[in-house]
N, C-alpha and C positions, 0 to 999 in steps of 0.2 A: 504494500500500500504506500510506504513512505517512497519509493522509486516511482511508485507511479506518479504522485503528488511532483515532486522535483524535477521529472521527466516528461511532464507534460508535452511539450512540445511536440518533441521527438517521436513520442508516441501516437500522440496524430499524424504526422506527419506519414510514418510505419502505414496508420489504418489508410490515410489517402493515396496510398501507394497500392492498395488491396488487402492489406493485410488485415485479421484479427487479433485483439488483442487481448489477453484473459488477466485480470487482475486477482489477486490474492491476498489472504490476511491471515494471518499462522497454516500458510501451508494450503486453506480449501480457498477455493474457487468466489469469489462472492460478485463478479461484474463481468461484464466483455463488452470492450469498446470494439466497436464495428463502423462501417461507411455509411452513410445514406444514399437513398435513390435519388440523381439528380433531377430536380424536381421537371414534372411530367411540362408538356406541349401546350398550347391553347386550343388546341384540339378537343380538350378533356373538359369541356364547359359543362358535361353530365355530372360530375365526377362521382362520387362513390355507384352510381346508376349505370354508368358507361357501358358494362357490362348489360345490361337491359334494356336500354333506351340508343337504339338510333337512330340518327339523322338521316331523313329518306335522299333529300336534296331535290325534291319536288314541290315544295311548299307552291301554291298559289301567292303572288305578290300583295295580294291584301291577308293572307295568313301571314304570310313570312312578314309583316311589319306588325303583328299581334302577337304573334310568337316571340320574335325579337324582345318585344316591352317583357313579355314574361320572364322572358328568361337573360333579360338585364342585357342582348346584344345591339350593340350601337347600331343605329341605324343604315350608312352604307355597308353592314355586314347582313342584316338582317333580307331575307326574303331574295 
């Protein structure tokens, strides 16, 4: 634990390179520093739904500016 406190840096650095990393405290296991996903596209306007819900890309021009309000897309994106 105290290497890992003083080492901080380096030890991210480790995880942004791919690495994981397991922290300990007498010996067992208590953390694992790992990467995140670099955050997703603007594609993903569904998001946790994305999986369920898609975009046909056939809206009618009076939906697609109804849909748009709903779902918060600016309007030369909408429709």
């Amino acid at each position: 634990m105290h290497q890992a406190k003083t080492q901080l840096s380096q030890l991210l650095r480790r995880v942004e390179n791919g690495e994981e990393v397991v922290v300990t405290r007498g010996g067992r296991a208590v953390a694992r520093i790992v990467g995140i996903q670099p955050p997703r596209g603007r594609n993903d306007r569904f998001g946790l739904l994305a999986a369920e819900i898609a975009d046909p890309g056939d809206w009618d021009d009076e939906d697609g500016e109804a849909l748009g309000d709903l779902f918060g897309i600016p309007r030369e994106e909408a429709g």
